[in-house]
C-alpha positions in Angstrom: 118.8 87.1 113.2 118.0 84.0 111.4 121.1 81.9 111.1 120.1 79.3 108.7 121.0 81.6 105.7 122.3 85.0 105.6 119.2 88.4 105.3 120.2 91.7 105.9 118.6 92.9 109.1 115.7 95.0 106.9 114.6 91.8 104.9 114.2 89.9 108.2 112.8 92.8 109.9 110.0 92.6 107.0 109.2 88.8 107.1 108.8 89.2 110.5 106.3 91.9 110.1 104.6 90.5 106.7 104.1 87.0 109.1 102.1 89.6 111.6 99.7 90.0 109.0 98.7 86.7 109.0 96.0 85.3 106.6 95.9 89.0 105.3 99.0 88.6 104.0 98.0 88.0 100.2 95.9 91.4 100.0 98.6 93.3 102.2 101.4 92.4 99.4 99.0 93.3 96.9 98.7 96.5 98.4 102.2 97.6 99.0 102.3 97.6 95.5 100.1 100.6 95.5 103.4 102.6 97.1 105.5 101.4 94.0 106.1 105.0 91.9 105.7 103.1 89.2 104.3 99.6 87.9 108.0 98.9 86.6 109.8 99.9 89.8 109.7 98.1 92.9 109.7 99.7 96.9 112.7 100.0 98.2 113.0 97.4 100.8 113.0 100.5 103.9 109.5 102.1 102.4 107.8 98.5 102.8 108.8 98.3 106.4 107.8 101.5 107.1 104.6 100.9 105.3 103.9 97.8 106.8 104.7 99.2 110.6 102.0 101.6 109.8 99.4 99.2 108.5 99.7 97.2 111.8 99.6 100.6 113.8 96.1 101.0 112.1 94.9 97.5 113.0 96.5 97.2 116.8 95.3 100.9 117.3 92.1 100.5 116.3 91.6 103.2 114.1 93.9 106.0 112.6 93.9 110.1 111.9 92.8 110.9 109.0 91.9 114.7 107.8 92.7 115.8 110.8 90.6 113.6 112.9 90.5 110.5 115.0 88.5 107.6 114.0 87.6 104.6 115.1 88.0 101.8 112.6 87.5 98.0 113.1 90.4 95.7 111.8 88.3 93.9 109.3 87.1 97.2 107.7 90.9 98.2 107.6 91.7 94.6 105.8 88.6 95.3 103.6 89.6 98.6 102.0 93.0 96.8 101.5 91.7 94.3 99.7 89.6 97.2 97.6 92.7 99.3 97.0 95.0 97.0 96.3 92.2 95.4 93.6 92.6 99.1 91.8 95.6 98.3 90.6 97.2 101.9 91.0 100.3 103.0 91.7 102.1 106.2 93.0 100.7 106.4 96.2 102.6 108.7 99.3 100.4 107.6 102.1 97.2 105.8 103.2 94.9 108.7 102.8 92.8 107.1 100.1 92.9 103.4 101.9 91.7 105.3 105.1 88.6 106.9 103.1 87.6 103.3 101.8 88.5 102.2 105.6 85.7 104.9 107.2 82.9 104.3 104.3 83.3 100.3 104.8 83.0 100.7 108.6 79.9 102.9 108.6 78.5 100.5 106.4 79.7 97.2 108.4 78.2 99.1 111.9 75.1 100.2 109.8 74.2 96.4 108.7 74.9 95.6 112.4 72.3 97.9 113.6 69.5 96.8 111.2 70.3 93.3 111.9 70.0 94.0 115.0 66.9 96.1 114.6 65.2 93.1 113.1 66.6 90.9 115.6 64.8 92.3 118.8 61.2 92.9 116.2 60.9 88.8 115.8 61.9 89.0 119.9 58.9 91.3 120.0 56.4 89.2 117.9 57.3 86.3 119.8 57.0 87.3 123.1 54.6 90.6 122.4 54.7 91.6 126.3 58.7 91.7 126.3 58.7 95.7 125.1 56.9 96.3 128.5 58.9 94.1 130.9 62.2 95.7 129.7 60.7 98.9 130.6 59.8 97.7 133.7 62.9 95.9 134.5 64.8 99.2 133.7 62.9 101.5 135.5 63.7 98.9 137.9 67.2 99.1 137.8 67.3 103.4 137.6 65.8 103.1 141.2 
C-alpha cells in the first residue's frame, strides 16, 4: 500500500495495473470508457479493474476466446483494435466481444502484409542471385537425407 497519501486498496490495485499498460495507456483509458453505461456515468472503480485484468490476460496470453474459439492474437493487433474502439466513441458495452472482432480482422491483415512482404522479399533474393531457388532445393533435399 502506498504510504505517501491514503488510496483505497481498489484505486491502487488499478494504478498499478493501468502502469502495466505502459505507453498504451492513453488508448486503454479511452477504451474503458466504452464499459461506461452511459456517456454521463462513470465505471465503478471494481468494473475497471476487472476490465483491465482482462485486457492484460488478452495481451500476456497471447490471444483470447472468442465465439467459442481460441485464437491467436498478437499484442499490437490487441492495442490496435483498442485504439479503433475506443476512437468510436460508444458506450454500453458488457464485454470485449466487439474489441476481439476488430482484434482478429487487424491480425489477419497485420500476418497477411507480413507474408507478401515477405513474398517480395525472397523474389528480389531470386533476381539477384537467379540460381538460389535451386540451391535451397538442393540444400533441403540435403537436409531430409
Amino acid at each position: 500500500m502506498m504510504s505517501s497519501f491514503k488510496l483505497s486498496e481498489e484505486i491502487h490495485e488499478i494504478a498499478l495495473l493501468a502502469a502495466r499498460c505502459g505507453k498504451n495507456w492513453p488508448w486503454v483509458s479511452e477504451y474503458l470508457h466504452c464499459f461506461q453505461p452511459a456517456p454521463d456515468r462513470p465505471l465503478k472503480p471494481a468494473r475497471v479493474k476487472i476490465i483491465l485484468e482482462e485486457i492484460l490476460d488478452f495481451l500476456q496470453g497471447g490471444g483470447f476466446r472468442y465465439d467459442g474459439k481460441e485464437y491467436v492474437v498478437r499484442s499490437d493487433a490487441i492495442h490496435a483494435a483498442i485504439k479503433h474502439v475506443a476512437q468510436t466513441n460508444k458506450t454500453g458495452f458488457k464485454n470485449h466481444n466487439y474489441m476481439k472482432k476488430v482484434a482478429i480482422d487487424f491480425n489477419l491483415k497485420m500476418i497477411q502484409k507480413e507474408e507478401a512482404e515477405q513474398r517480395e522479399r525472397a523474389q528480389e533474393a531470386g533476381k539477384r542471385d537467379p540460381d538460389a531457388p535451386e540451391r535451397l532445393r538442393r540444400m533441403i533435399d540435403g537436409v531430409g537425407r
